[in-house]
MDAnalysis code that builds the backbone (N, CA, C; Angstrom):
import MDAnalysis as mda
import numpy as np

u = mda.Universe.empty(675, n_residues=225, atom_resindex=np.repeat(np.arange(225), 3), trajectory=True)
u.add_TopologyAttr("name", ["N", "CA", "C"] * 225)
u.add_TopologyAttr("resid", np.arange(1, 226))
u.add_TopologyAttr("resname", ["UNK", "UNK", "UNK", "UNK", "UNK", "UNK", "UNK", "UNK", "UNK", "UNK", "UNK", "UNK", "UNK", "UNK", "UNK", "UNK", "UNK", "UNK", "UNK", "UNK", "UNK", "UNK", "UNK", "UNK", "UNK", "UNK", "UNK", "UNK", "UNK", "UNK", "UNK", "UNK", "UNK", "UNK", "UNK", "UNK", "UNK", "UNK", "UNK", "UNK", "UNK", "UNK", "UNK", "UNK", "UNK", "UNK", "UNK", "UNK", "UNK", "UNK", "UNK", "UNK", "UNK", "UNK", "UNK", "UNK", "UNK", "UNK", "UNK", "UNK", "UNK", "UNK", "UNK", "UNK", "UNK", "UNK", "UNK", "UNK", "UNK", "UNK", "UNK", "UNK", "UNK", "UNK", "UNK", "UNK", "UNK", "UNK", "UNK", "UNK", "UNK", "UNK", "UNK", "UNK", "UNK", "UNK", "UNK", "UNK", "UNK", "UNK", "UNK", "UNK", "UNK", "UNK", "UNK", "UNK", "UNK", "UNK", "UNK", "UNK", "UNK", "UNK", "UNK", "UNK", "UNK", "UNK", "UNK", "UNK", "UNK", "UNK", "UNK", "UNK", "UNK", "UNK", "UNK", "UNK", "UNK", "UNK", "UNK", "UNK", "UNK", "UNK", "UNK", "UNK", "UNK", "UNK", "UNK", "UNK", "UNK", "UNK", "UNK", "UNK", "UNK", "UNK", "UNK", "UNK", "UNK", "UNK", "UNK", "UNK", "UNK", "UNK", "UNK", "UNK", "UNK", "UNK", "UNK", "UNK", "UNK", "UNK", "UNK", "UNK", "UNK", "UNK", "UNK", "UNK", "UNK", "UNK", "UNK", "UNK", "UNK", "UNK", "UNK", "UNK", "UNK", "UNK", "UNK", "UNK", "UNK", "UNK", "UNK", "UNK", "UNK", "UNK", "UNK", "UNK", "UNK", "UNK", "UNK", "UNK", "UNK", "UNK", "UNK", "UNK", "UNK", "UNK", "UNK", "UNK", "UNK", "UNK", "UNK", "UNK", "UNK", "UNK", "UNK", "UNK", "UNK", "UNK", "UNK", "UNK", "UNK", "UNK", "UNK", "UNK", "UNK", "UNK", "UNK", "UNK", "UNK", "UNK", "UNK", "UNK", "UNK", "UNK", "UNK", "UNK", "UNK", "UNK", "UNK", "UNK", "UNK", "UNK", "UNK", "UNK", "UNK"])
u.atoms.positions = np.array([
    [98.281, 119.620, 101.605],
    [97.922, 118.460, 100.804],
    [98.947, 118.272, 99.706],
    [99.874, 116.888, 99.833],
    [100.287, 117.007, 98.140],
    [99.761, 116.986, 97.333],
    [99.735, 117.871, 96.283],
    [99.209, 117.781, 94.965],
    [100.179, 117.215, 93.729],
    [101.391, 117.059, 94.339],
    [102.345, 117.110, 92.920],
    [103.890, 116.371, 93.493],
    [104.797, 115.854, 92.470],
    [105.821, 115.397, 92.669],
    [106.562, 115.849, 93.606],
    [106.931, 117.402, 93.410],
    [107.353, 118.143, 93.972],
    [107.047, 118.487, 95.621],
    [105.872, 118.700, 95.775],
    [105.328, 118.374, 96.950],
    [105.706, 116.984, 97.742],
    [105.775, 116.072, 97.366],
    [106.181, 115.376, 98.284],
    [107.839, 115.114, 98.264],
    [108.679, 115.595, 97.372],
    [110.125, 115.573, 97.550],
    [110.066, 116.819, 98.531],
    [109.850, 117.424, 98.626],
    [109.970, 118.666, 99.428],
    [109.676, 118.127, 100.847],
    [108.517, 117.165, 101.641],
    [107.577, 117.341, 102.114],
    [107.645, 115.639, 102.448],
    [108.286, 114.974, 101.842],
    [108.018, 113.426, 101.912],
    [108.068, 112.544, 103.362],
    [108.229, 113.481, 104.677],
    [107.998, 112.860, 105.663],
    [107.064, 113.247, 106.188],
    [106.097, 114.093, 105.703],
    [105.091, 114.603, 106.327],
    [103.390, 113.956, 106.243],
    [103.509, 113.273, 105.701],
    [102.432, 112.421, 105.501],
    [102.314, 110.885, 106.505],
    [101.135, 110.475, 106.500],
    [100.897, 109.579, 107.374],
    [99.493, 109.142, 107.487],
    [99.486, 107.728, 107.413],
    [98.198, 106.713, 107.199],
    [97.909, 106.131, 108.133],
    [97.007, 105.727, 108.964],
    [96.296, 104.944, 109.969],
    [95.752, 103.544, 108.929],
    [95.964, 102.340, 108.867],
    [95.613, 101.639, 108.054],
    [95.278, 100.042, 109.154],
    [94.088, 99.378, 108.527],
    [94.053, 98.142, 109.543],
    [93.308, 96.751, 108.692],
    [94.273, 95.750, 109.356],
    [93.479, 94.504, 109.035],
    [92.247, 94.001, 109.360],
    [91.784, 93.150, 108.594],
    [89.782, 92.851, 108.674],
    [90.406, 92.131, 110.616],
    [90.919, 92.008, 111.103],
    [91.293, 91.345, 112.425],
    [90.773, 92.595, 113.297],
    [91.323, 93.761, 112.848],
    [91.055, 94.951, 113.284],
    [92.696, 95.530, 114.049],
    [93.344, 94.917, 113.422],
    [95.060, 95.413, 114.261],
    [95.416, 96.596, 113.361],
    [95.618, 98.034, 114.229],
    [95.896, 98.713, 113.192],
    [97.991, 98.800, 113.367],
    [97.951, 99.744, 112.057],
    [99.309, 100.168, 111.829],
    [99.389, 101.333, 111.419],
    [100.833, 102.264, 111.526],
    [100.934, 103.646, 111.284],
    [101.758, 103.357, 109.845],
    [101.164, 103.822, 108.376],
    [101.789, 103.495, 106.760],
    [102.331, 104.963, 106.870],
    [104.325, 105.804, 106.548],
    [104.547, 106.418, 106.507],
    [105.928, 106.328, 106.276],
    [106.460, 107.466, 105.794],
    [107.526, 107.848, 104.570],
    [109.167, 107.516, 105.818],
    [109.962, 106.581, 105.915],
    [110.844, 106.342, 106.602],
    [111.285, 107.680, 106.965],
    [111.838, 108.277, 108.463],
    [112.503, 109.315, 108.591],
    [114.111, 109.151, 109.219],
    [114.577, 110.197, 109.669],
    [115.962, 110.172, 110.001],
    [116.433, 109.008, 111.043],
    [115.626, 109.420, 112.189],
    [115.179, 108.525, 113.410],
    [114.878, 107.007, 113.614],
    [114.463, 106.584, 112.337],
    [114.266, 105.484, 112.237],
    [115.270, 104.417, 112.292],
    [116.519, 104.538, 112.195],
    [117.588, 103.801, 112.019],
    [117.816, 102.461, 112.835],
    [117.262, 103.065, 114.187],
    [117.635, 102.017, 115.207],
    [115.946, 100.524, 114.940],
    [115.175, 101.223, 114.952],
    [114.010, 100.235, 114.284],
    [114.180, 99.451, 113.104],
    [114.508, 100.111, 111.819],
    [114.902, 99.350, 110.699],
    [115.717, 98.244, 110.674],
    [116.975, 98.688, 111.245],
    [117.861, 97.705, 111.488],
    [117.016, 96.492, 112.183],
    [116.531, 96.700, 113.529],
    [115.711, 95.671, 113.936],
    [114.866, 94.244, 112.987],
    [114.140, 95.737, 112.189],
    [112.994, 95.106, 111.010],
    [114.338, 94.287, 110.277],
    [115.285, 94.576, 109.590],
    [116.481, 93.550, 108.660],
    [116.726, 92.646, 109.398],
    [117.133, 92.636, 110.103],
    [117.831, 91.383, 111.189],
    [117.376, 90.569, 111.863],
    [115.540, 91.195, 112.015],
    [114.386, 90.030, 111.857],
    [113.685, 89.016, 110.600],
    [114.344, 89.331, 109.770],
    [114.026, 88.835, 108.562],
    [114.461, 87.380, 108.143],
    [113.783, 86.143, 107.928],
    [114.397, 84.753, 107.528],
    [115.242, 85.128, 106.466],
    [116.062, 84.151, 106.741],
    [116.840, 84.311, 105.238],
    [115.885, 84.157, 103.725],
    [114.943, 83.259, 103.717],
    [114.053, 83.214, 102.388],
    [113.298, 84.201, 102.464],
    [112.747, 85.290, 103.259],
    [112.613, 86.237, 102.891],
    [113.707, 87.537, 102.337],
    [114.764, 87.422, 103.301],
    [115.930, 88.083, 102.645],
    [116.205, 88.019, 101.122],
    [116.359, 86.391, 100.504],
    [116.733, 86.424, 99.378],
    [115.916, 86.766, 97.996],
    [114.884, 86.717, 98.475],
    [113.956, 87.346, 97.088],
    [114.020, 88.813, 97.167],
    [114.795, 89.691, 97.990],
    [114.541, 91.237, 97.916],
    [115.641, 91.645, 97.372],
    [115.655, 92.480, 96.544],
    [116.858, 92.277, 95.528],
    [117.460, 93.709, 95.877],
    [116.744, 95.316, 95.939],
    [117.841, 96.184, 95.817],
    [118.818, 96.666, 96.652],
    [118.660, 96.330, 97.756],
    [119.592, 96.272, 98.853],
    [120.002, 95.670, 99.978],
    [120.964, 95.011, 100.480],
    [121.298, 94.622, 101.735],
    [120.235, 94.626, 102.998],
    [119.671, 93.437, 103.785],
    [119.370, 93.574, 104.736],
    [119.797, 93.989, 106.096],
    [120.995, 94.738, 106.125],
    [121.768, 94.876, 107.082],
    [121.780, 96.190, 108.345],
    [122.279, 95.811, 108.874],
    [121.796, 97.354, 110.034],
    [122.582, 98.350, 109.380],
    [123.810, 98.003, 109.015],
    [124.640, 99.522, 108.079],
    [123.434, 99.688, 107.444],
    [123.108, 99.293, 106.720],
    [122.547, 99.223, 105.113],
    [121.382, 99.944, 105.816],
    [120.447, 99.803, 106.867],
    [119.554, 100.892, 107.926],
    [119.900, 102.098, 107.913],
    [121.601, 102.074, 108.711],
    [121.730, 103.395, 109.179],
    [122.480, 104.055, 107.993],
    [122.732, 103.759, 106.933],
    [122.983, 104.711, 105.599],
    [121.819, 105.389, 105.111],
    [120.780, 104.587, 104.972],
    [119.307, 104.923, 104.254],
    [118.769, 105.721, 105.576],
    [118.789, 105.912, 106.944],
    [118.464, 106.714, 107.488],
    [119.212, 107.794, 107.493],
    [120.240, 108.233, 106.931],
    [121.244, 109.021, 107.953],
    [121.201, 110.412, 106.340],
    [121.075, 109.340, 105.357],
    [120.478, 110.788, 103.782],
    [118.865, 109.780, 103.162],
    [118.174, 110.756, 104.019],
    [116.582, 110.556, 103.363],
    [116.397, 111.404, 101.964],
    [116.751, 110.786, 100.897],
    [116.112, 111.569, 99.972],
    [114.889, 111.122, 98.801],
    [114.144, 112.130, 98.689],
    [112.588, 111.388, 98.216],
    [112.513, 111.916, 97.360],
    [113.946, 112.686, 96.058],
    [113.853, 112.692, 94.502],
    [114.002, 111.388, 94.012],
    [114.997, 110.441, 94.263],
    [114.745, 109.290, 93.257],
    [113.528, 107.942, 93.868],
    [113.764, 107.997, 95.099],
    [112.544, 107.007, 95.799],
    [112.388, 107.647, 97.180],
    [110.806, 107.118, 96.822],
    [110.139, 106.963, 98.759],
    [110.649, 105.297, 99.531],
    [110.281, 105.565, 100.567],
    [110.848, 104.526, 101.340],
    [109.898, 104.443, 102.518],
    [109.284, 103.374, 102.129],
    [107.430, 103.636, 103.236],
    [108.151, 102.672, 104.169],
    [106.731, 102.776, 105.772],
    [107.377, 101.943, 106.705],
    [105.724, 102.024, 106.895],
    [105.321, 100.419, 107.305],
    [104.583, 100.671, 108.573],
    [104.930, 99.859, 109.034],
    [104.545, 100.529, 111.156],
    [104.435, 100.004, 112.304],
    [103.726, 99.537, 113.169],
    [103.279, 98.624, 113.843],
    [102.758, 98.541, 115.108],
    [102.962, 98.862, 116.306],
    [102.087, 99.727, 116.780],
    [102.696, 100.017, 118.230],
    [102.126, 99.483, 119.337],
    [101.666, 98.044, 119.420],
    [101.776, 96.746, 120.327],
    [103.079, 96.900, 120.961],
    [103.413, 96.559, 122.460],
    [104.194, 96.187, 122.800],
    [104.687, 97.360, 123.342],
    [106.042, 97.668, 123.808],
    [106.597, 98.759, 124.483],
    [107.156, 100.071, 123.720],
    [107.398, 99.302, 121.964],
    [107.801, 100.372, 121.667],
    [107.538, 99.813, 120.442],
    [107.153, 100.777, 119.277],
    [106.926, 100.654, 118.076],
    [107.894, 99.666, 117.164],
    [107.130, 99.175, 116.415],
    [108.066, 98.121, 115.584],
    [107.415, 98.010, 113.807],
    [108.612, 98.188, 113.086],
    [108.272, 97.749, 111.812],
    [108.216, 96.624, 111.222],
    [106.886, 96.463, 110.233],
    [105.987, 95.063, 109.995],
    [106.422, 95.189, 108.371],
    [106.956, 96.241, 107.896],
    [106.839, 96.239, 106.577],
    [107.959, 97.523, 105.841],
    [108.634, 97.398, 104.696],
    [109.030, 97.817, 104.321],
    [109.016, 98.228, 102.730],
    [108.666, 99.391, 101.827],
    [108.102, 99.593, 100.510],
    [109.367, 100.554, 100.001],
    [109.580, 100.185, 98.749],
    [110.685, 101.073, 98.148],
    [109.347, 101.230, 96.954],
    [109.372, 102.781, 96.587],
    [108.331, 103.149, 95.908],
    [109.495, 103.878, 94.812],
    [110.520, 103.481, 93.757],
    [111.379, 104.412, 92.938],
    [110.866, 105.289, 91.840],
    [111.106, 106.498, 92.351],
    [110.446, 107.482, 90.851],
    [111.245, 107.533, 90.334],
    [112.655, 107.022, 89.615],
    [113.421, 106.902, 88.697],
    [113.575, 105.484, 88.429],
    [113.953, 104.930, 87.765],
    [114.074, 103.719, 87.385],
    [115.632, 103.394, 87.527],
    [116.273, 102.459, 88.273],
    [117.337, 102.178, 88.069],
    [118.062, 102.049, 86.984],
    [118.927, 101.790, 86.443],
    [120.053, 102.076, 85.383],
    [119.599, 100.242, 84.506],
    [119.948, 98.926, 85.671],
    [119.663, 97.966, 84.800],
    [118.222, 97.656, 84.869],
    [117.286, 98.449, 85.290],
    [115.695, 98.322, 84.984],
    [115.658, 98.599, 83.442],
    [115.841, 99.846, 83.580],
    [115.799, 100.427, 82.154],
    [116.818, 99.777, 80.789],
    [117.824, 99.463, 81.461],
    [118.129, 99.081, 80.128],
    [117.624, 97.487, 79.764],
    [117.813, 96.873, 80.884],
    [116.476, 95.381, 80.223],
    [115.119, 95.583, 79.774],
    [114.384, 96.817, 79.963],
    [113.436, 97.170, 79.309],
    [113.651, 97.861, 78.027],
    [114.714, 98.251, 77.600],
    [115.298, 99.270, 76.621],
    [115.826, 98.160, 75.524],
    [116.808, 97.136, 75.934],
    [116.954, 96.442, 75.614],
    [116.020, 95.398, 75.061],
    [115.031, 94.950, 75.180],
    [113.748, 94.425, 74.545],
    [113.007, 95.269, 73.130],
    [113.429, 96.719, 73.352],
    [112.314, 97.413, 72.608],
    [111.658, 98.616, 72.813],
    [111.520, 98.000, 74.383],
    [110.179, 98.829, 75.108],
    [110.832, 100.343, 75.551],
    [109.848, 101.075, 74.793],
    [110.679, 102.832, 75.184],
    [109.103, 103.340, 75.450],
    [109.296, 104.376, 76.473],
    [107.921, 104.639, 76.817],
    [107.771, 106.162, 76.192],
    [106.412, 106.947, 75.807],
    [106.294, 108.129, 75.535],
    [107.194, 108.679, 76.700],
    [107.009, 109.013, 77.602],
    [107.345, 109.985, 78.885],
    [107.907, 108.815, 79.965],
    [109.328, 109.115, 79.982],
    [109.795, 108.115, 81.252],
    [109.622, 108.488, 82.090],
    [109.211, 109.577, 82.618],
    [108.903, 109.639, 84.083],
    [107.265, 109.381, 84.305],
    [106.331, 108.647, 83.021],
    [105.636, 108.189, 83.975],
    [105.762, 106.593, 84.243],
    [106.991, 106.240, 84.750],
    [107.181, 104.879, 84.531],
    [108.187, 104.650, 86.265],
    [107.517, 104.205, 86.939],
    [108.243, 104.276, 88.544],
    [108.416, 102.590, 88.682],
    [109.414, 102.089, 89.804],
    [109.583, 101.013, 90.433],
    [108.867, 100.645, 91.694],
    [108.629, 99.436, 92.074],
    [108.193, 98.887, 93.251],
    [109.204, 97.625, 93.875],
    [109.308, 98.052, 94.931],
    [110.210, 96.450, 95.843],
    [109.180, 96.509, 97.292],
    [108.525, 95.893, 97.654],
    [108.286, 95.415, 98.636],
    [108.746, 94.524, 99.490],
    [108.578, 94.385, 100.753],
    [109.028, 93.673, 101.890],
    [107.811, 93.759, 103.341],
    [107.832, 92.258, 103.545],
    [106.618, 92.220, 104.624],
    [107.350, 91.427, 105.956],
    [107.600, 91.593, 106.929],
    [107.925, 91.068, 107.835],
    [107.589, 89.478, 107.790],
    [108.092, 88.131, 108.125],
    [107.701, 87.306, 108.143],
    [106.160, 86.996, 108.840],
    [106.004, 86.928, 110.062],
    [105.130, 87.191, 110.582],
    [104.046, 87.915, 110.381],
    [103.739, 89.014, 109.738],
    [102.615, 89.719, 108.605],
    [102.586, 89.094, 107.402],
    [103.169, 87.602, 106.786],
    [103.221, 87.676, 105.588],
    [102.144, 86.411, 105.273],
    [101.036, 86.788, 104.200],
    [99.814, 85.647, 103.927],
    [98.742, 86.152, 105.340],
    [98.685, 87.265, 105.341],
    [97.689, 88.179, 106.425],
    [97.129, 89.333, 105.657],
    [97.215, 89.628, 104.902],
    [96.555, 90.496, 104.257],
    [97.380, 92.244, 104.121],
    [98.099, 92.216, 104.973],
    [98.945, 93.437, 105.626],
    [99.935, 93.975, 103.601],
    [100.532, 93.004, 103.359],
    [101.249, 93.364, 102.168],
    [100.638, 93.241, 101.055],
    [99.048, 93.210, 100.849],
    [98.216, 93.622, 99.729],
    [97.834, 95.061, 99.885],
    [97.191, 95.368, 101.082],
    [97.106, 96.534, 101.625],
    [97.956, 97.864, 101.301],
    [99.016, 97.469, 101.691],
    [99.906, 98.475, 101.379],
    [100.266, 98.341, 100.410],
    [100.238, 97.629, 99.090],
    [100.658, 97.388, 97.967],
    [99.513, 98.464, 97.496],
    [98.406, 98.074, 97.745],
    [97.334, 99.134, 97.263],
    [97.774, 100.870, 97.621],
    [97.954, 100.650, 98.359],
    [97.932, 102.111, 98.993],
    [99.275, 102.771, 98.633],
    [100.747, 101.956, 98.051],
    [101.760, 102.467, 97.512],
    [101.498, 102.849, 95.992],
    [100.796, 102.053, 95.409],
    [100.080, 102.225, 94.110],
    [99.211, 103.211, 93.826],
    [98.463, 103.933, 94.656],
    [97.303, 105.165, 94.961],
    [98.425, 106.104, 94.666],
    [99.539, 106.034, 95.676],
    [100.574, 107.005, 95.683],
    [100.875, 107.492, 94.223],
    [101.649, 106.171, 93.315],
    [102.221, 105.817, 92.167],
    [101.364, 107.360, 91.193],
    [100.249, 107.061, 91.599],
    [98.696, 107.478, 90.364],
    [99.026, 108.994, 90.640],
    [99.048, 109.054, 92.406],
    [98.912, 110.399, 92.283],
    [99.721, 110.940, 92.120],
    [101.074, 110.794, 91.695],
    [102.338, 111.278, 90.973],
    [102.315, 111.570, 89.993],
    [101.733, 110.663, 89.400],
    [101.569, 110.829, 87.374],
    [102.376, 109.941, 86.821],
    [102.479, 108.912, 88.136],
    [102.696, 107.285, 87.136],
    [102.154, 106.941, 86.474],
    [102.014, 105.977, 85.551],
    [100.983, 105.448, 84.327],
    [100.819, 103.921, 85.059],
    [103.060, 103.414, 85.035],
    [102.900, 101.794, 84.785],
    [104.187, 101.742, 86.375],
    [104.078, 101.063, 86.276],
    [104.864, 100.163, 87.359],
    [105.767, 98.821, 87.091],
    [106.503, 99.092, 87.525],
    [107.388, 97.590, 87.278],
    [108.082, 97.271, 88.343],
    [108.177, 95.806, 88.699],
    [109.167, 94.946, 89.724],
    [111.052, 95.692, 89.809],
    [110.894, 96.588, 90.774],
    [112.642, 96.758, 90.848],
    [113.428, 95.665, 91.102],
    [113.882, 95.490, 89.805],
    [115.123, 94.471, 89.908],
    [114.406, 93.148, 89.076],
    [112.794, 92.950, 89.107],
    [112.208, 91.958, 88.543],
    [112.263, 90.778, 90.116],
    [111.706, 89.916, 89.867],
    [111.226, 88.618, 90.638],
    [111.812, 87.404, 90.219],
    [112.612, 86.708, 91.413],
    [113.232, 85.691, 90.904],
    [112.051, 84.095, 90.099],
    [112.275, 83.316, 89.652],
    [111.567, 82.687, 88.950],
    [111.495, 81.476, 89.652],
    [111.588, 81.273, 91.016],
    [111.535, 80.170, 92.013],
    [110.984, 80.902, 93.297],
    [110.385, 81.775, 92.958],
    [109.654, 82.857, 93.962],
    [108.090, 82.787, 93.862],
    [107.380, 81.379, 94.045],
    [106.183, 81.290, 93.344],
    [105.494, 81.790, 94.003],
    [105.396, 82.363, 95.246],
    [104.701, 83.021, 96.426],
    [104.428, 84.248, 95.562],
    [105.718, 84.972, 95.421],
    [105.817, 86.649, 95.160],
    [105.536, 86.347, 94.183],
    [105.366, 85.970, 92.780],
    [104.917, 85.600, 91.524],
    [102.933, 85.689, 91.314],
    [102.903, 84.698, 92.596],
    [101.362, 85.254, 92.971],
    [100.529, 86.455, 93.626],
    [101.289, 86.788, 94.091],
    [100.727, 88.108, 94.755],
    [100.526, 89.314, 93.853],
    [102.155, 89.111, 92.926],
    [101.844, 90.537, 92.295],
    [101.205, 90.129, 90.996],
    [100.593, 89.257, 90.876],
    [99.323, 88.754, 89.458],
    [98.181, 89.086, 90.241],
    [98.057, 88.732, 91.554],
    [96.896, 89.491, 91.958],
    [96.539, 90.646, 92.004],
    [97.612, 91.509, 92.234],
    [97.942, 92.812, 92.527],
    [97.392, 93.385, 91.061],
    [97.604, 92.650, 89.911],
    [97.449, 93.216, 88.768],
    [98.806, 93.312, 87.506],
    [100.136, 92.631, 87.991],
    [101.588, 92.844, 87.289],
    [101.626, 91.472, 86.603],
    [101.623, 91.542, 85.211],
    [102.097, 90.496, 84.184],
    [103.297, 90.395, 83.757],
    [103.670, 89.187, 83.337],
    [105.290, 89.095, 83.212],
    [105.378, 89.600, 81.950],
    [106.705, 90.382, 81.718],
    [107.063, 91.071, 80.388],
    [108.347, 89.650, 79.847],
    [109.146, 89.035, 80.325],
    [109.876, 88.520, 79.689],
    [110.825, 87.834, 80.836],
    [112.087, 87.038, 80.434],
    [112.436, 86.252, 81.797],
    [114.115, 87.106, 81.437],
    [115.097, 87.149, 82.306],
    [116.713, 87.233, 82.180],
    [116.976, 86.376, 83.365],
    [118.107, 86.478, 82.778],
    [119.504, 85.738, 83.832],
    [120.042, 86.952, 84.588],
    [120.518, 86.902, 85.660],
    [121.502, 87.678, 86.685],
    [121.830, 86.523, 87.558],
    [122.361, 86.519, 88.174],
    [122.795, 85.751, 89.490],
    [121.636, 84.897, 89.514],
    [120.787, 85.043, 89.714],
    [119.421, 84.036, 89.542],
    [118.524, 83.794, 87.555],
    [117.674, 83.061, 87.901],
    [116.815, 83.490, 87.050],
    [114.998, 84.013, 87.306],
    [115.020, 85.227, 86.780],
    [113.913, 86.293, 87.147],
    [113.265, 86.400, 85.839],
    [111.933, 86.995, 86.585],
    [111.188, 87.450, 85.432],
    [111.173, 89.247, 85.776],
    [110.772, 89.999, 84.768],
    [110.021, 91.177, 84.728],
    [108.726, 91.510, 84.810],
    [108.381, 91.922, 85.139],
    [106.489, 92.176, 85.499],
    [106.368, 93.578, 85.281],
    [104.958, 93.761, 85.031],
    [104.963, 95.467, 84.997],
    [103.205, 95.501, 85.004],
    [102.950, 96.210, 86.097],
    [101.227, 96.937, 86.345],
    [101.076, 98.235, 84.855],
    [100.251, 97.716, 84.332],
    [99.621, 99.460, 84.390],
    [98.164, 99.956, 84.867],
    [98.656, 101.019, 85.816],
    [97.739, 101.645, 86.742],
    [96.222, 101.590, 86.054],
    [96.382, 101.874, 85.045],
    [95.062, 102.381, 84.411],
    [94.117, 101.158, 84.872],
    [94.772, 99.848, 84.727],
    [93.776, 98.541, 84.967],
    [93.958, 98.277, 85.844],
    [94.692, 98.461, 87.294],
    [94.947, 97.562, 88.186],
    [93.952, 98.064, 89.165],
    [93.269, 97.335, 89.857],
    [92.029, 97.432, 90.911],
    [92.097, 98.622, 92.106],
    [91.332, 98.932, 91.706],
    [91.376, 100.187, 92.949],
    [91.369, 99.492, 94.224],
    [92.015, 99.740, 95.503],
    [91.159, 99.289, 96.758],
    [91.015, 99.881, 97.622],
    [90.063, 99.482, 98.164],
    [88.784, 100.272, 98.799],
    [89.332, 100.445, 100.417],
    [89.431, 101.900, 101.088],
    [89.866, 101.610, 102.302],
    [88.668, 101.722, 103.346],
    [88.916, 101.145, 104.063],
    [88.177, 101.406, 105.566],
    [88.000, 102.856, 106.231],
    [86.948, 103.005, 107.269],
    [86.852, 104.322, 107.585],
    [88.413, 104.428, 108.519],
    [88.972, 103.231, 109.069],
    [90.561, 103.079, 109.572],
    [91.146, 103.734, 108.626],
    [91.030, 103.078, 107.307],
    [92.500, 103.489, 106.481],
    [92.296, 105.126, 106.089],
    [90.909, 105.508, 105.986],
    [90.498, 106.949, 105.460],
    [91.204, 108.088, 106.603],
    [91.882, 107.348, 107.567],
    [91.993, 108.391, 109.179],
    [93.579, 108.799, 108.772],
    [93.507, 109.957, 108.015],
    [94.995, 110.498, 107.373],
    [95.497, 111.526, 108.575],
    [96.664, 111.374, 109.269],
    [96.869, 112.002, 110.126],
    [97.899, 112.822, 110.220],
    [98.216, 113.582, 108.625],
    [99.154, 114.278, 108.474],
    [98.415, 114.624, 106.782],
    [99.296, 115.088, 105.737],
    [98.987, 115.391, 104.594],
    [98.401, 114.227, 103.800],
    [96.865, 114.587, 103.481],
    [96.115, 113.700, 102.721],
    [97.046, 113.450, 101.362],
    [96.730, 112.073, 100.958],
    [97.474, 111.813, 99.818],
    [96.720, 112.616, 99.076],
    [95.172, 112.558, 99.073],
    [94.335, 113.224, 98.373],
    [93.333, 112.484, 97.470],
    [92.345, 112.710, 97.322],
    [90.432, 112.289, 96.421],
    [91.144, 111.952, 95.689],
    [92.170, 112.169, 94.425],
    [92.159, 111.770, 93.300],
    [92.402, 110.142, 92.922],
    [93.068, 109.413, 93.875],
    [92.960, 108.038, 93.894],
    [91.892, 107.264, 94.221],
    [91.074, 108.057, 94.967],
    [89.987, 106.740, 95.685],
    [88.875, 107.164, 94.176],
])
């Protein structure tokens, strides 16, 4: 069972979620591994371009796959996947960058404002990505929940948008207000974005199914639900 940070840098492919929509389609929620390379790429290169352009920390590209497969490391971020295995061979519906360090210009646009936290490490990033086709289905609330359970059981506090949300992104703007993330302030980069930031303490628990409860590797563990 992880109990601790450490545990899952050590350990971060060993876990694994059975998770399903009210439709009843399930999916396998789990920590990207070596192997994955040739799928990922798939998952990027299926992607519209307007979904491409609101994802900010990295390249959609098959290199940009087979780099992030080829050094898995789960000290500065996790890197969730789930799949469906409809069809002949498994396919990814979704992609989660979960960062337990904060990038360099996260922090300093938050640093830069003011905002210094007691303990920076309880302060992690989120980037999500939902396949077109899963997206306004319920699939990328789900796992938003269930990357956030993660967050808690680390000894995150707060959460913030990696990279922030562009400000013509009114889709993703809504989701993560549902989710529970308020805007901290707006910048310029190449676009114009806002900052958002959850803190765990208030953001809604959600409730899984006896599906999503079917852990088929290392329980995340009771302390979230």
């Amino acid at each position: 069972m992880m109990g601790s940070l450490e545990d899952i840098r050590r350990r971060c492919d060993s876990f694994e979620e059975r998770i399903s929509l009210h439709s009843g389609e399930e999916f396998l929620f789990r920590a990207l591994k070596t192997e994955d390379s040739a799928l990922l790429a798939s998952y990027f290169q299926s992607l519209s371009e307007n979904t491409r352009k609101v994802f900010g920390p990295h390249p959609f590209t098959k290199e940009q796959a087979e780099a992030l497969c080829a050094q898995i490391d789960c000290g500065p971020a996790l890197r969730l996947i789930a799949l469906t295995e409809r069809g002949a061979r498994p396919k990814i519906v979704a992609y989660f960058i979960l960062g337990l360090r904060l990038s360099e210009g996260d922090e300093k646009r938050y640093r830069d404002r003011g905002t210094v936290w007691d303990n920076p490490d309880s302060v992690c990033s989120i980037a999500p990505s939902v396949a077109d086709e899963y997206q306004n289905r319920g699939l990328g609330g789900i796992l938003m929940g269930r990357t956030l359970a993660l967050a808690r059981h680390v000894g995150r506090s707060h959460v913030l948008l990696q990279g922030g949300v562009r400000a013509d992104n009114a889709r993703g703007i809504h989701f993560y207000r549902k989710c529970g993330f308020r805007k901290v302030a707006s910048f310029s980069g190449t676009v114009d974005s806002f900052d958002m930031i959850l803190d765990l303490a208030q953001a809604p628990r959600v409730k899984r199914s006896e599906h999503q409860r079917n852990v088929t590797a290392a329980r995340i563990g009771s302390k979230e639900r």
